[in-house]
PDB file with SEQRES, HELIX, SHEET and CRYST1 records, atoms N, CA, C and O in Angstrom:
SEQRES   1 A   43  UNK UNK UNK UNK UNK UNK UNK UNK UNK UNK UNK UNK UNK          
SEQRES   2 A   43  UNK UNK UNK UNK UNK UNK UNK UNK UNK UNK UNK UNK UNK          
SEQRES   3 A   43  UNK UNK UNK UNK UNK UNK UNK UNK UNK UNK UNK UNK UNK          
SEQRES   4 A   43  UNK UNK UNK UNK                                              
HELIX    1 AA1 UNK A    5  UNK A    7  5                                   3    
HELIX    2 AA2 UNK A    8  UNK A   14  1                                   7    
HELIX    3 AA3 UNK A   16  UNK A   41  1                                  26    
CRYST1    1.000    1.000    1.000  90.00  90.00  90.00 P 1           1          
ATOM      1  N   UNK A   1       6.597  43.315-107.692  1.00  0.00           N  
ATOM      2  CA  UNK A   1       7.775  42.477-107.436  1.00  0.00           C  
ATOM      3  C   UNK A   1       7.461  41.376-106.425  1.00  0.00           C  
ATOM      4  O   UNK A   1       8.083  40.314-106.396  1.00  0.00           O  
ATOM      5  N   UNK A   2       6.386  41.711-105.536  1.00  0.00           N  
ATOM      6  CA  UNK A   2       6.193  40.655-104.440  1.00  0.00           C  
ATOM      7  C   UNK A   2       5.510  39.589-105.164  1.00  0.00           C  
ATOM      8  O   UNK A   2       5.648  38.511-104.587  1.00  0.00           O  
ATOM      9  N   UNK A   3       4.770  39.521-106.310  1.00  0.00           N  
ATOM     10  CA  UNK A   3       4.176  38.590-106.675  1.00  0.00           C  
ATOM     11  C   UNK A   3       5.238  37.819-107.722  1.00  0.00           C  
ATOM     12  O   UNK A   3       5.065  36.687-108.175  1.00  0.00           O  
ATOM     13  N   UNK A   4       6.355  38.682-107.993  1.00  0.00           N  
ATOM     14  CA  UNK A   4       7.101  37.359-108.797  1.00  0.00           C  
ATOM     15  C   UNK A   4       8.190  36.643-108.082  1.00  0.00           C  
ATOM     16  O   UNK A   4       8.719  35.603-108.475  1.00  0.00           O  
ATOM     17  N   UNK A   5       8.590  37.560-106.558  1.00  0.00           N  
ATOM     18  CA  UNK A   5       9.507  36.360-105.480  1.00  0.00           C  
ATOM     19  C   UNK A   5       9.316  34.925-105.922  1.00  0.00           C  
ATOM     20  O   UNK A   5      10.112  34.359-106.670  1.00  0.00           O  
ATOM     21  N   UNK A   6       7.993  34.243-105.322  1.00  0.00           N  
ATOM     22  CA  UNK A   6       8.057  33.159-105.465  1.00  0.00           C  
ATOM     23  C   UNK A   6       8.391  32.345-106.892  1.00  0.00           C  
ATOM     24  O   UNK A   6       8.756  31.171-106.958  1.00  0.00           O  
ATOM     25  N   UNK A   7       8.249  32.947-107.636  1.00  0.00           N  
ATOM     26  CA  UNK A   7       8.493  32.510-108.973  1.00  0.00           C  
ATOM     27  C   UNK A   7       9.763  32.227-109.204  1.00  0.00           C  
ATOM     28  O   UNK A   7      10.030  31.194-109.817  1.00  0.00           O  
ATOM     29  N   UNK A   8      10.828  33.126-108.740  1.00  0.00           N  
ATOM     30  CA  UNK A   8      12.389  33.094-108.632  1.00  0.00           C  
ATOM     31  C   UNK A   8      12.803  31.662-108.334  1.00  0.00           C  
ATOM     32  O   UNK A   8      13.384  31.027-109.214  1.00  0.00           O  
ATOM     33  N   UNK A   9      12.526  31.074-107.075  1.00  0.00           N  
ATOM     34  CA  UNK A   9      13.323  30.118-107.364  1.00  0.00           C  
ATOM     35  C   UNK A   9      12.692  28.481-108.319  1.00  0.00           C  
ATOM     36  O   UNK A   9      13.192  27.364-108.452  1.00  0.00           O  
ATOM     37  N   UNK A  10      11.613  29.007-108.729  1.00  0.00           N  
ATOM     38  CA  UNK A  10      11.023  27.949-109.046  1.00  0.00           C  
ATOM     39  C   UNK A  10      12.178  28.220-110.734  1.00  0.00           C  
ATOM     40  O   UNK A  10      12.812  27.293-111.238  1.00  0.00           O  
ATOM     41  N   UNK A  11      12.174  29.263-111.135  1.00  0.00           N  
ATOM     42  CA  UNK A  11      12.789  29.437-112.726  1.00  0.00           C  
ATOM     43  C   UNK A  11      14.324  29.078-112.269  1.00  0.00           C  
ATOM     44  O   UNK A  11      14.829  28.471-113.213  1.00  0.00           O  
ATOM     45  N   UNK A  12      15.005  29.175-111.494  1.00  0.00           N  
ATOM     46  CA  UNK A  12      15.899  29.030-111.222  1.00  0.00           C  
ATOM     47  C   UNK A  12      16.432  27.234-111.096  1.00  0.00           C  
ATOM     48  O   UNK A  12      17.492  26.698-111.418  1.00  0.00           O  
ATOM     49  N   UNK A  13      15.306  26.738-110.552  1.00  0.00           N  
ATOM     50  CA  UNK A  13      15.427  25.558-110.304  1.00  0.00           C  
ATOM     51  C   UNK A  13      15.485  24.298-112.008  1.00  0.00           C  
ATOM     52  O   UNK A  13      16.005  23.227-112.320  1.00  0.00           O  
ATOM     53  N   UNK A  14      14.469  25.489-112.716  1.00  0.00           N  
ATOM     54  CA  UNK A  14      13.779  25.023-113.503  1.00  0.00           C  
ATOM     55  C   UNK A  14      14.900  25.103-115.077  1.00  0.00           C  
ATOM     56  O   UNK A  14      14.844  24.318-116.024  1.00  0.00           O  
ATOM     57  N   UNK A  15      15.809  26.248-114.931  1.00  0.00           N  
ATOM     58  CA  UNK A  15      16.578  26.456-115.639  1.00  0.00           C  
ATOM     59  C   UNK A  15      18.293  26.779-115.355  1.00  0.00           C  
ATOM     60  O   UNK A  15      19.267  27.392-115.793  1.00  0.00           O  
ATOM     61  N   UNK A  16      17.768  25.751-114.147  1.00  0.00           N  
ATOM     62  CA  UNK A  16      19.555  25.659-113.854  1.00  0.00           C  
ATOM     63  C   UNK A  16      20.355  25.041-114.986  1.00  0.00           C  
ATOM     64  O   UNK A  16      21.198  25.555-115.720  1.00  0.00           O  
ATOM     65  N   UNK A  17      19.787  23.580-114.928  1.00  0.00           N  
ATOM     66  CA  UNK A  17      20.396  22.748-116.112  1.00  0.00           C  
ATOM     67  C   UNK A  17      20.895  23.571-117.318  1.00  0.00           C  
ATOM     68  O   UNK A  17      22.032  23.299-117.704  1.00  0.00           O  
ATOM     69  N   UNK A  18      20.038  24.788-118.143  1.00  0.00           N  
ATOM     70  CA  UNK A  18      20.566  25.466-118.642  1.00  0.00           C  
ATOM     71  C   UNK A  18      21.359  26.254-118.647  1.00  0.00           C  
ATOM     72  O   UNK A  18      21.890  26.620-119.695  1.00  0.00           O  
ATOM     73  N   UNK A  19      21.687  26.772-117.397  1.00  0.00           N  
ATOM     74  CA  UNK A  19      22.394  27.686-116.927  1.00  0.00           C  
ATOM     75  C   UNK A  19      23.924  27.241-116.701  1.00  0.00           C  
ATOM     76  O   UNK A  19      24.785  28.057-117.030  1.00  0.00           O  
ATOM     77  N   UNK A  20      24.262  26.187-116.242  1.00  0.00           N  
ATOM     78  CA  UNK A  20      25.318  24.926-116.224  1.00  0.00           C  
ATOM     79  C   UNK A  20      25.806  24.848-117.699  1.00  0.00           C  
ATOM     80  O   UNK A  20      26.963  25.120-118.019  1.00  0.00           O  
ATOM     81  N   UNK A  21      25.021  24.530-118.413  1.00  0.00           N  
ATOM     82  CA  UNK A  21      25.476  24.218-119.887  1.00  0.00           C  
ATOM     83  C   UNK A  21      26.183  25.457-120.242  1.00  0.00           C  
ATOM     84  O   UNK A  21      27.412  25.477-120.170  1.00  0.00           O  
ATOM     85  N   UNK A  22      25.421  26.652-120.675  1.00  0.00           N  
ATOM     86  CA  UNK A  22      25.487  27.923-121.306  1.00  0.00           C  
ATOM     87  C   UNK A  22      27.415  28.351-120.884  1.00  0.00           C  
ATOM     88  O   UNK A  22      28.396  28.578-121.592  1.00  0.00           O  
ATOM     89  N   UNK A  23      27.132  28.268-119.068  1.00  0.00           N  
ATOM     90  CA  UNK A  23      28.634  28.238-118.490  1.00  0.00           C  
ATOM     91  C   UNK A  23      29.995  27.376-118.907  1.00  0.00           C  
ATOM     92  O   UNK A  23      31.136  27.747-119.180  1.00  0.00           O  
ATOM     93  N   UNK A  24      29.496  26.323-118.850  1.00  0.00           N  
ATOM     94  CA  UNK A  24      30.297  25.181-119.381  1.00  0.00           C  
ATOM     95  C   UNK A  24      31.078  26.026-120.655  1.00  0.00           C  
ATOM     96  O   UNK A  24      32.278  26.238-120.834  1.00  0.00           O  
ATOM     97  N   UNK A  25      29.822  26.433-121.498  1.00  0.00           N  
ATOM     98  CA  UNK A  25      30.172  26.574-123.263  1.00  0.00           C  
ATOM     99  C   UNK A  25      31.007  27.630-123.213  1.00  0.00           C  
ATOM    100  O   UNK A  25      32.092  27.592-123.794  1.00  0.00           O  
ATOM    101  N   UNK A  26      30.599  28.695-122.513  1.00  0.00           N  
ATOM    102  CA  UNK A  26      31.702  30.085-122.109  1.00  0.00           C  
ATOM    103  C   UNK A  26      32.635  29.639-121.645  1.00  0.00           C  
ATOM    104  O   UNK A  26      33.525  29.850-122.468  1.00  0.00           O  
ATOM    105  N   UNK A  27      33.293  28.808-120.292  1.00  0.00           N  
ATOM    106  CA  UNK A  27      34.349  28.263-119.994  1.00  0.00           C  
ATOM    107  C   UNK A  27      35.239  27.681-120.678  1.00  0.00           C  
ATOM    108  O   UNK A  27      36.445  27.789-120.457  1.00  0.00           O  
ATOM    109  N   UNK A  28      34.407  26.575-122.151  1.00  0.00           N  
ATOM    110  CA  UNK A  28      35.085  26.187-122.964  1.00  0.00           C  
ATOM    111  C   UNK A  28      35.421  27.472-124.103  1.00  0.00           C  
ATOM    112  O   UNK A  28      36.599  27.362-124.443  1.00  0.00           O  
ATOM    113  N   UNK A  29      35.038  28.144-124.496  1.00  0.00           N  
ATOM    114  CA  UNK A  29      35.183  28.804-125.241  1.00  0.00           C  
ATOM    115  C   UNK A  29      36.229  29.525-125.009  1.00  0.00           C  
ATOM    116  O   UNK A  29      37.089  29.693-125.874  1.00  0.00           O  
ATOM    117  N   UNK A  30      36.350  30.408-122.999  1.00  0.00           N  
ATOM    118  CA  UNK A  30      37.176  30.942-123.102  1.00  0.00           C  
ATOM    119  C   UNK A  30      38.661  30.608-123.106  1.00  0.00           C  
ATOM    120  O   UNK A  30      39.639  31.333-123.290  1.00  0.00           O  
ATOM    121  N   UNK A  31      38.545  29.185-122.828  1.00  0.00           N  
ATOM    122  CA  UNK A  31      40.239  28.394-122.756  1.00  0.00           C  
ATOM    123  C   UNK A  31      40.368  28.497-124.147  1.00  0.00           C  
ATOM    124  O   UNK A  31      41.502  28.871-124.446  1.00  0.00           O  
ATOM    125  N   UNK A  32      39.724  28.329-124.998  1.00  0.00           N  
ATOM    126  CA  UNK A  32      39.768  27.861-126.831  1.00  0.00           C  
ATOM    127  C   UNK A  32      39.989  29.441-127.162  1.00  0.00           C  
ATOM    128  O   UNK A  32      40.148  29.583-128.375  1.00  0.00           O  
ATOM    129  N   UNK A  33      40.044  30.630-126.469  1.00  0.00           N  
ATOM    130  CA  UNK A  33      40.335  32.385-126.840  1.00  0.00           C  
ATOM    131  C   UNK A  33      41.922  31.486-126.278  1.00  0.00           C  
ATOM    132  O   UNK A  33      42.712  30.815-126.943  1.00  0.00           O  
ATOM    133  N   UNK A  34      41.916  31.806-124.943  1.00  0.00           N  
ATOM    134  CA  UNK A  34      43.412  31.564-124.093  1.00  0.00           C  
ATOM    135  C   UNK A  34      44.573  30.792-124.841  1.00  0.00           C  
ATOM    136  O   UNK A  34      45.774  31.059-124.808  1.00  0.00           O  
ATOM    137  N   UNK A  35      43.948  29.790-125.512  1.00  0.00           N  
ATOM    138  CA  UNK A  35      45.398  28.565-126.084  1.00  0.00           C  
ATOM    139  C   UNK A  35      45.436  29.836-127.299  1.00  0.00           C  
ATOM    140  O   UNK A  35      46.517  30.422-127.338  1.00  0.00           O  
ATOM    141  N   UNK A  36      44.515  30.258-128.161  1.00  0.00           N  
ATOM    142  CA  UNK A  36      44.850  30.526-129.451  1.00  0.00           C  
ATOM    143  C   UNK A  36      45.651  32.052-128.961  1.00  0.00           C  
ATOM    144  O   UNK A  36      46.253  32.561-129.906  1.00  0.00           O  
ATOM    145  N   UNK A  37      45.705  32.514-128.188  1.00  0.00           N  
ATOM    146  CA  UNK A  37      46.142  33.999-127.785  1.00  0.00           C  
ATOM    147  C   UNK A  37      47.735  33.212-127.737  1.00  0.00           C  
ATOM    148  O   UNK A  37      48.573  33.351-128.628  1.00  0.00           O  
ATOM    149  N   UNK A  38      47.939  32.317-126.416  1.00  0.00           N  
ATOM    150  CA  UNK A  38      49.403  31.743-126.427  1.00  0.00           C  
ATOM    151  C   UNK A  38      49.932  31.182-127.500  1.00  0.00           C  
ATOM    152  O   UNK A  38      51.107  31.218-127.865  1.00  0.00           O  
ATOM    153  N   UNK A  39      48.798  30.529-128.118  1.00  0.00           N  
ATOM    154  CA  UNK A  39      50.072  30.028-129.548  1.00  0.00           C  
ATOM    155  C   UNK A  39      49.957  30.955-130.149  1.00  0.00           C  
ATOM    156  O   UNK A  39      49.456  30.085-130.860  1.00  0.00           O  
ATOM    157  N   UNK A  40      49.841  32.540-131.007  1.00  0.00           N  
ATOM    158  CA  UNK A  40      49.797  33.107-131.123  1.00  0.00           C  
ATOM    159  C   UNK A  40      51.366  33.866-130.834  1.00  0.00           C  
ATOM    160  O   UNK A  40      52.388  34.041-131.497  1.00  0.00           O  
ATOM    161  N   UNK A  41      50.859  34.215-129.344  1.00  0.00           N  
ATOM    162  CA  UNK A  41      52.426  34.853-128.566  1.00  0.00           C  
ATOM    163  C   UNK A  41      53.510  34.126-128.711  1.00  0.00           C  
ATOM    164  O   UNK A  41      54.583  34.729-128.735  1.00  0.00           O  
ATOM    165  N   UNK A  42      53.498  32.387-128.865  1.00  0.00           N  
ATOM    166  CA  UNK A  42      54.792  32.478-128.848  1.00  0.00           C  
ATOM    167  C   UNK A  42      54.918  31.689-130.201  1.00  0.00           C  
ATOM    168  O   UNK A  42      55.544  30.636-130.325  1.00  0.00           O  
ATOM    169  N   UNK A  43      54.445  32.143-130.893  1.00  0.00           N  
ATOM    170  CA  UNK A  43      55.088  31.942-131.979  1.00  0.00           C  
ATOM    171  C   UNK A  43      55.372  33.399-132.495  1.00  0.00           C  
ATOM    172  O   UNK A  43      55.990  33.571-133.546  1.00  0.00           O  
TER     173      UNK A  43                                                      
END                                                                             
């Protein structure tokens, strides 16, 4: 494990940008669950 510390933040750095996106897409996704649940309920 001590030899992959340093590696951590380099992948981190390296695959933030991805990590941002991926979130984004879940965030959008989960409002696009949320509206279809409410229109749903009140109709």
């Amino acid at each position: 494990m001590r030899l992959l510390l340093p590696y951590v933040p380099i992948t981190l750095v390296m695959s933030q940008n991805h990590i941002t996106m991926a979130l984004s897409m879940v965030v959008q996704l989960n409002y696009r669950l949320i509206d279809c649940f409410n229109i749903n309920q009140t109709n």
